[in-house]
LUMNUDO-790322 format. One line per field, with one value per residue: residue number from 1; residue in three letters; chain; z, y, x of N, C-alpha, C in turn. Coordinates in steps of 0.001 Angstrom, whole numbers, plus 500000, padded with zeros to 6 digits. Each point is the difference from the previous one (the first is absolute). Example, Ala and Ser with C-alpha at 12.3 -4.5 7.8 and 13.67 -1.06 7.14 Angstrom:
BEGIN
num = (1, 2)
residuo = (ALA, SER)
cadena = (A, A)
n_c3 = (507800, 499280)
n_c2 = (494310, 501050)
n_c1 = (513190, 499650)
ca_c3 = (500000, 500060)
ca_c2 = (501190, 501190)
ca_c1 = (499110, 500820)
c_c3 = (500000, 500730)
c_c2 = (501200, 501090)
c_c1 = (500900, 499230)
//
This chain:
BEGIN
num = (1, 2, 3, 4, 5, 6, 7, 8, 9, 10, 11, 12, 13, 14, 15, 16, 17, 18, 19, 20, 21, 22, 23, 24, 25, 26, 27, 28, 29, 30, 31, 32, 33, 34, 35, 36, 37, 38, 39, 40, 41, 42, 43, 44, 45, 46, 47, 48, 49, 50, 51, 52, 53, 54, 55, 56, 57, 58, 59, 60, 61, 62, 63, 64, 65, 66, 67, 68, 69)
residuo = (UNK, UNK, UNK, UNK, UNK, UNK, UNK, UNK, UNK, UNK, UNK, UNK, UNK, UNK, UNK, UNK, UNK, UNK, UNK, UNK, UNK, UNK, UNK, UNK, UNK, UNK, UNK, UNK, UNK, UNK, UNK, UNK, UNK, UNK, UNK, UNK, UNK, UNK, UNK, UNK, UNK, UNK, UNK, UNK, UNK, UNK, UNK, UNK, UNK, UNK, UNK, UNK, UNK, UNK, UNK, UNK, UNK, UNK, UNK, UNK, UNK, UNK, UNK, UNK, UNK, UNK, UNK, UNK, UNK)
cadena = (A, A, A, A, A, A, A, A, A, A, A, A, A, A, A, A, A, A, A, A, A, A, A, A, A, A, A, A, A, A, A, A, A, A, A, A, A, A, A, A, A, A, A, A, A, A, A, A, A, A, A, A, A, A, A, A, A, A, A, A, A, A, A, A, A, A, A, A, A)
n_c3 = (588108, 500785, 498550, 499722, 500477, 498723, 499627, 499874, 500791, 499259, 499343, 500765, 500274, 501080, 500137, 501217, 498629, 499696, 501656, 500418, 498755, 499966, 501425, 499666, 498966, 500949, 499391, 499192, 499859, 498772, 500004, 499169, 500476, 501378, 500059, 498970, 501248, 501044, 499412, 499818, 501270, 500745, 498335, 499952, 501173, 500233, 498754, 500674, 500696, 499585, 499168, 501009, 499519, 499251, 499637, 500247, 499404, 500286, 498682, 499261, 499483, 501186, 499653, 500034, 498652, 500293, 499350, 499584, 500249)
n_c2 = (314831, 499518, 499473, 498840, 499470, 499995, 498978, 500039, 498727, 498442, 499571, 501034, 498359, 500271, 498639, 500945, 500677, 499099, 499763, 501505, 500085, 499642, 499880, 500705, 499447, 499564, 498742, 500747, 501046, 499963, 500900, 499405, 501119, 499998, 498211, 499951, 501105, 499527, 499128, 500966, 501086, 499223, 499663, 500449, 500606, 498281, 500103, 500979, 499692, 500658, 499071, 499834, 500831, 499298, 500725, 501318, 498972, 499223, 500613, 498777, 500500, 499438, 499420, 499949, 499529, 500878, 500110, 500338, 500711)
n_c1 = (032835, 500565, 499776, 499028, 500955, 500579, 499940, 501627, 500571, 499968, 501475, 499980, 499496, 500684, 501124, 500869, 499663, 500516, 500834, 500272, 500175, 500377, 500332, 500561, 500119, 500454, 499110, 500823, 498457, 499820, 499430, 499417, 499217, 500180, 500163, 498655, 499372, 500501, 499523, 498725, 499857, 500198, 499336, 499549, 500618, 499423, 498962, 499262, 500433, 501306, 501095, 500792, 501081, 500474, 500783, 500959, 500411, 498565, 500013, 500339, 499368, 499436, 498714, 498897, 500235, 500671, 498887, 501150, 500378)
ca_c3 = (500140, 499042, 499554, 500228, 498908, 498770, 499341, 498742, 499081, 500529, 501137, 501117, 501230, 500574, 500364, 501186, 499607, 498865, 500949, 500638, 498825, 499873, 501182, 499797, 499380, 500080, 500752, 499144, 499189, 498817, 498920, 498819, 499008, 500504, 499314, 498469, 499679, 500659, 499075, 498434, 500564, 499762, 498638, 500108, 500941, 499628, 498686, 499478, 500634, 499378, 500957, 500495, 499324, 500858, 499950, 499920, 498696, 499350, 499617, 498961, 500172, 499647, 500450, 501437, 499568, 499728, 498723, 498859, 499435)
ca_c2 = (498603, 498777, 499069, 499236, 499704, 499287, 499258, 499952, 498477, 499047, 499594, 500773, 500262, 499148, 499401, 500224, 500920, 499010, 499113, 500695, 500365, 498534, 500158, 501804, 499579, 498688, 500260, 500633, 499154, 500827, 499404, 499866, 501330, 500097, 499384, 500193, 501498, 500189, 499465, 500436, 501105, 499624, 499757, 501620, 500177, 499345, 499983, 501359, 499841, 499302, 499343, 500519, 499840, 498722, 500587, 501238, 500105, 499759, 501657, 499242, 499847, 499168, 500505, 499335, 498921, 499829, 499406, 500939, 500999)
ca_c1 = (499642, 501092, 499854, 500622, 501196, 499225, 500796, 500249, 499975, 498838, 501250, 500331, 500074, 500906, 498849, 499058, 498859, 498842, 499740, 499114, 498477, 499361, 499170, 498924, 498532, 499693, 498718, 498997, 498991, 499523, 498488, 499977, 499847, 500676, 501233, 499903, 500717, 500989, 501101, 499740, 500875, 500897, 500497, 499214, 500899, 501801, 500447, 500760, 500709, 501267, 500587, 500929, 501046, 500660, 501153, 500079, 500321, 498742, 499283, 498784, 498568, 499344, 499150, 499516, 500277, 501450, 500621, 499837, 498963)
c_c3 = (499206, 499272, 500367, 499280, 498994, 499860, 498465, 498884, 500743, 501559, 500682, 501301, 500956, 500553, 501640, 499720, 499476, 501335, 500746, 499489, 500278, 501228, 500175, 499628, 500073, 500986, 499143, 499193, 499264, 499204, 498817, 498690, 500032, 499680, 498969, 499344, 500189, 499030, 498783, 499805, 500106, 499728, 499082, 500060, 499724, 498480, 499922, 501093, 499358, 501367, 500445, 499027, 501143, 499870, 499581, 498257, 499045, 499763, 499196, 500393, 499969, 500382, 501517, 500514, 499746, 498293, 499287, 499309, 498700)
c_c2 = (499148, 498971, 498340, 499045, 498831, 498816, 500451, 499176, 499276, 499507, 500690, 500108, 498462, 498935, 499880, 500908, 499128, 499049, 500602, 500343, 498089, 499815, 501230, 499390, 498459, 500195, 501160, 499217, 500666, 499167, 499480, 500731, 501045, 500302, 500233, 501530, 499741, 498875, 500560, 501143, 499252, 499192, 501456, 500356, 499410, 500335, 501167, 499992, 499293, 498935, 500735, 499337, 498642, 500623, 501227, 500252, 499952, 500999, 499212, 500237, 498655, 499983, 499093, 498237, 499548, 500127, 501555, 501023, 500694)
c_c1 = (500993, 499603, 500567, 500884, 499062, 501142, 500248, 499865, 499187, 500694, 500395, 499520, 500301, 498725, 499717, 498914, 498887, 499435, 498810, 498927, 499300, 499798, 498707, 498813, 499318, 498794, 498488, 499023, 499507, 498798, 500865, 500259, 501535, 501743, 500069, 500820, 501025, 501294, 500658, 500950, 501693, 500810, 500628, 501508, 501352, 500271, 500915, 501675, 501332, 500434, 501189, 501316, 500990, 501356, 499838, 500503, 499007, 499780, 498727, 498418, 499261, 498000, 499910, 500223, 501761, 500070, 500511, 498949, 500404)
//
């Protein structure tokens, strides 16, 4: 069974990917309770997630925030 591909960084993905995800879900309706999991998860998700390096020379650690670690 093949896994499905994960994002590495927050920035990796093009924006005809970000066009089709935003038609895909247009029209969706979620309870309340709902949205509440579903924000919380992914908060959850983006924290733990690095940003993508802006040049191949960036070795610097930074956290989720750009700032220095």
């Amino acid at each position: 069974m093949v896994q499905p591909k994960k994002r590495l960084y927050r920035n990796d993905v093009s924006a005809e990917t970000r066009e089709k995800q935003s038609i895909a879900h247009q029209g969706r309706k979620h309870s309340n309770d709902t949205k509440q999991r579903i924000s919380k998860s992914m908060c959850d998700y983006w924290a733990k997630l690095p940003m993508k390096p802006i040049n191949n020379n960036d070795t610097s650690m930074t956290d989720t925030y750009g700032k220095s670690n």
